[in-house]
C-alpha positions, 0 to 999 in steps of 0.5 A: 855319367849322369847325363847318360841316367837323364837320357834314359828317364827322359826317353821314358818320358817322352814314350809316354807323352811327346808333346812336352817341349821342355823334354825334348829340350832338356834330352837335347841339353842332355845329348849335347853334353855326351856329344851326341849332336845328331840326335841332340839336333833331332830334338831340337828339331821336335823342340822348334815344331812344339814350340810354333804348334803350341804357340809358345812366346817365352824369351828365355825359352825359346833363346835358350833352344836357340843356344843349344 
């Protein structure tokens, strides 16, 4: 039940500033919980484009969206 809350302040979120990897990849974590893996999988997708667009090196982030 929560997650569905999450969804919600994290679409917010993202309206106002898309260029956040971490909320992309949290709405995903998020959307894979309620089942929902098409779209969890189009936020990956926006995950992996910040992440080569922005440069981003860290492991453990980029093995944790990886995961998901």
């Amino acid at each position: 039940k929560e997650y569905k809350k999450c969804v919600k302040i994290l679409d917010c979120i993202i309206q106002e500033a898309d260029d956040y990897v971490e909320t992309w990849y949290l709405l995903a974590f998020c959307l894979c919980k309620l089942e929902k893996f098409t779209n969890a999988q189009e936020c990956i997708n926006n995950v992996n484009m910040l992440i080569k667009k922005q440069k981003i090196t860290n492991e453990e982030f980029l093995s944790g969206t990886v995961e998901l």
